[in-house]
N, C-alpha and C positions, 0 to 999 in steps of 0.2 A: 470606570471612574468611581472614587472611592462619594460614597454619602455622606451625609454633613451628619449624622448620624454615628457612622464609622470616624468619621476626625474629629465628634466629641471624645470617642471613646480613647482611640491614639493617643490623646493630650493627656485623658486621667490616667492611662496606663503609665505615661511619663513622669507623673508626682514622684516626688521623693517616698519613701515608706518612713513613718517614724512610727519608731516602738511603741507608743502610749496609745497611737489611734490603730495601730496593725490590725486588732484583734477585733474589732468593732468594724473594719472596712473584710476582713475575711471571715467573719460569725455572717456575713449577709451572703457571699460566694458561695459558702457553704451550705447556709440553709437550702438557699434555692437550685444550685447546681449539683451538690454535689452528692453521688451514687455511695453510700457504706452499703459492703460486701463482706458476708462472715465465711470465709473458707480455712477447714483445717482448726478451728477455737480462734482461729486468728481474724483480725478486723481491717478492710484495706479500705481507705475513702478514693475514690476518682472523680476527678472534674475533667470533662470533655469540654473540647472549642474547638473553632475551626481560626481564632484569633490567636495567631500565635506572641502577641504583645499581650494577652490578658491569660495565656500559659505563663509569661515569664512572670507578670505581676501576683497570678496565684503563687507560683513556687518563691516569689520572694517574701511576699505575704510570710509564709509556713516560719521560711528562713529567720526572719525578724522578729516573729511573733512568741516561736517555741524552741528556735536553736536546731529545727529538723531539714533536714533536705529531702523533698521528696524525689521520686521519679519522674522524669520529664519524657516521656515516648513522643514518637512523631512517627503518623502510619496513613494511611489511603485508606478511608472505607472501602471505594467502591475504582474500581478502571476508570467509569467514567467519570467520575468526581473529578473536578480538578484542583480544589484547596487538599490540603493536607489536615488530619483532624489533630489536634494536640491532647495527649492525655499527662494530667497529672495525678500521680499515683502517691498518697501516703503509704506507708506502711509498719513505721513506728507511731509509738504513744497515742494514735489512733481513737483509742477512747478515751483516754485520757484528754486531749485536745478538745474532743467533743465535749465533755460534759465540761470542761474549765469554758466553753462557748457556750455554754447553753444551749446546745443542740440537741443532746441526749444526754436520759437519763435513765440509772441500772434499772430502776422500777417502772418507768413510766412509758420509754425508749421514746421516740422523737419527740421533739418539742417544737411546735412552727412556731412560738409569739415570739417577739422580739424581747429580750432579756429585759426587765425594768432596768437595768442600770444604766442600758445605753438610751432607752425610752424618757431616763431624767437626766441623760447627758447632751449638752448643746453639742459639745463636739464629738463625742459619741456618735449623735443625731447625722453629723455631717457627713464622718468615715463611713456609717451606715450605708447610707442614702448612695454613696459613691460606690460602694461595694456591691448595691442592690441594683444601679443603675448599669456598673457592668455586666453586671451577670443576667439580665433582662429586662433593661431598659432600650428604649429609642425616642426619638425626636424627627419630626418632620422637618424638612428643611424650608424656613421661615421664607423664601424668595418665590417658590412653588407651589407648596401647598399649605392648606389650613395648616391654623398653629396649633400641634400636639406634642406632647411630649406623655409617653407611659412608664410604668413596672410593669413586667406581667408577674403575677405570684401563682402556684400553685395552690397555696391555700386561702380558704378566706380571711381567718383568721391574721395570718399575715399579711396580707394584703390591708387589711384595716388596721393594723400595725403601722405602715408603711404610708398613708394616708395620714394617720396619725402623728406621726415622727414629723412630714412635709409642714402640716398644720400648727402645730405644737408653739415649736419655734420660729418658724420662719415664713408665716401666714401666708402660704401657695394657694388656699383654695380647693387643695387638692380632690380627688371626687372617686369613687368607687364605681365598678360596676364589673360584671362576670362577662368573659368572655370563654367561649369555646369550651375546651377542658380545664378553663382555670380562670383568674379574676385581676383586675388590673386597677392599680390608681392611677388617674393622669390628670393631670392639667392641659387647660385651652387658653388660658391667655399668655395673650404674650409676653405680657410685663412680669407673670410671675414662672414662665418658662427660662428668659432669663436669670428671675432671681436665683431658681435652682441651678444652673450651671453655673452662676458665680459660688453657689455654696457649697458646691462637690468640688470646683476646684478648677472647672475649665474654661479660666481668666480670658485666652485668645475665644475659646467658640464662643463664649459669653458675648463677648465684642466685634464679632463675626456677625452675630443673632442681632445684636441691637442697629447693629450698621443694614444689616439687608432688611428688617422691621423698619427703620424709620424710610427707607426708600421704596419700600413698597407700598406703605402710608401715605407717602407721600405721592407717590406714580395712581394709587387709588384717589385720594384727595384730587388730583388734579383730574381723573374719569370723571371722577360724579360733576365738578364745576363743569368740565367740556359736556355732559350728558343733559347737567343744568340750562348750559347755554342754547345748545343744541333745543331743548326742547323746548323751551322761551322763541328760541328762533322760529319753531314751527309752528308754534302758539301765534305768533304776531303774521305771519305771513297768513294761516288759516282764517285769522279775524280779519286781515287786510282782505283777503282774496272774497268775502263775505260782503264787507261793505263797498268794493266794488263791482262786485255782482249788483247789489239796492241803486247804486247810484245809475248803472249802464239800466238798468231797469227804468228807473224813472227817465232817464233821459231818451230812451227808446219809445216811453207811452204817452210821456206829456213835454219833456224839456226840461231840462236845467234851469231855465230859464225861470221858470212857472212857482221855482226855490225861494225863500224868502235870502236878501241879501248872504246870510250871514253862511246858510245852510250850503248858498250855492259857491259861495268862496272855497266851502273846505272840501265840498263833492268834486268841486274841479282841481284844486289841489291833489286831493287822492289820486284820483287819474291818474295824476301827471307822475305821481310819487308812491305808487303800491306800494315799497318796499321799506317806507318809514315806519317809525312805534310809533305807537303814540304820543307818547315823550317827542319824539321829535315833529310830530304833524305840527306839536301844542309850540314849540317853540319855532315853528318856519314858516305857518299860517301866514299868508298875503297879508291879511288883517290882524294880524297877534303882535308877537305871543299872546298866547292866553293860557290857561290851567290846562292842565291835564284830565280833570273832571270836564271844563268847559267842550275840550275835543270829543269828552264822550256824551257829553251832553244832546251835542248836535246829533252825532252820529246815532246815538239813537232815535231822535225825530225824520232823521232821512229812512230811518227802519223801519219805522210806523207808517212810513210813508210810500214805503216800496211793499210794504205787507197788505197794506191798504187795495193795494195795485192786484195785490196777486191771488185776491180773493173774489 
């Protein structure tokens, strides 16, 4: 069964590509996926997947971007693998591509920050974010587990890039911290979990996420009242089971009787009625209604009065 995860990414692989944001959604594929290889003086980029919907969005990327076609292979790692790995292989204009992306440069050779130009671009910011989210991003699925959504980045420096971009424009919250061989931004609320899938573009997961968020808030909401309840319940039955312990007390060592009026109205009442609140003793009392302080009023003097007893 595919993860909610996996059919965010499905849906952004299915955008259309326009030429103006191309190069801003595959400057982010590339940073973080993709392998350059010098054999021969010559320079070949590969991006590996095992998604063969974000092979085909890498190669159309290239297509739209610089007028290139790369190579599209499809091979088995391993026998017992059972996806297929996708490789997409440039092998023209190579470096040329790179340095027009900000990726590399002759002097300096990699570059991990994100370019200032897409860093002061909103939409930039968005094709980014999309491209960064393909290439190592995921999302927990809101119905199951905590709300998370990550990047993983290789470097730090980009990854606080990418933290930055989330923040900038479109106030996520987003948060840094290092994991394992590499470093990750993500966000934990839900509200601004969504926000990021409506900005990268994935309108139906967007509304998938808010439809299983609000019912599981809701399915929560209604725990905590049943736990509320529940435990209100146990509260009134443990004070009930208490003040008639005091009264079978007093009426075992001296009589009910021995009670001044009012005390001996509501001890035989209880009796008869363990299983009322207070609230309700205060309004069924033989002699009432009276207040709900007045029912506790007594029932403290029957207390003093069975404590008295048991000393």
């Amino acid at each position: 069964m595919a993860s909610y995860a996996s059919d965010v990414k499905k849906e952004l692989t299915s955008l259309p590509v326009h030429p103006e944001h191309a190069k801003a959604e595959l400057a982010a594929f590339l940073r973080m996926n993709g392998v350059l290889n010098l054999h021969d003086h010559q320079f070949s980029l590969d991006i590996t997947t095992e998604n063969p919907a974000i092979a085909r969005r890498v190669f159309k990327l290239i297509k739209v971007a610089f007028g290139v076609e790369p190579l599209l292979i499809v091979s088995r790692k391993m026998k017992l693998k059972k996806n297929n790995q996708y490789l997409v292989r440039l092998q023209q204009k190579v470096q040329e591509i790179m340095e027009n992306l900000q990726i590399w440069d002759p002097e300096k050779g990699l570059i991990t920050r994100i370019p200032k130009k897409i860093m002061d671009s909103r939409e930039g910011a968005m094709s980014y974010l999309r491209g960064a989210f393909l290439a190592g991003g995921s999302v927990n699925n809101p119905e199951t587990s905590r709300y998370h959504l990550e990047i993983y980045s290789t470097y730090e420096d980009h990854n606080e890039d990418l933290r930055d971009l989330m923040n900038k424009y479109f106030y996520l919250n987003a948060r840094v911290t290092k994991r394992r061989s590499g470093y990750i931004a993500y966000l934990k609320e839900a509200a601004k979990i969504g926000d990021f899938l409506h900005i990268v573009g994935a309108l139906n997961a967007m509304l998938s996420f808010e439809d299983l968020r609000i019912m599981r808030d809701m399915r929560n909401s209604v725990n905590r009242l049943v736990n509320c309840d529940t435990a209100n319940m146990k509260k009134t039955a443990s004070a009930a089971a208490k003040q008639v312990e005091d009264i079978q007390l007093i009426e075992e060592e001296k009589g009910l009787d021995t009670l001044p009026e009012k005390l001996q109205s509501l001890a035989r009442f209880r009796l008869q009625h363990p299983e009322l609140s207070l609230k309700e003793l205060a309004a069924q009392i033989p002699d009432g209604p009276i207040s709900k302080s007045g029912v506790n009023h007594r029932l403290k003097k029957i207390r003093e009065i069975a404590n008295n007893l048991r000393e």
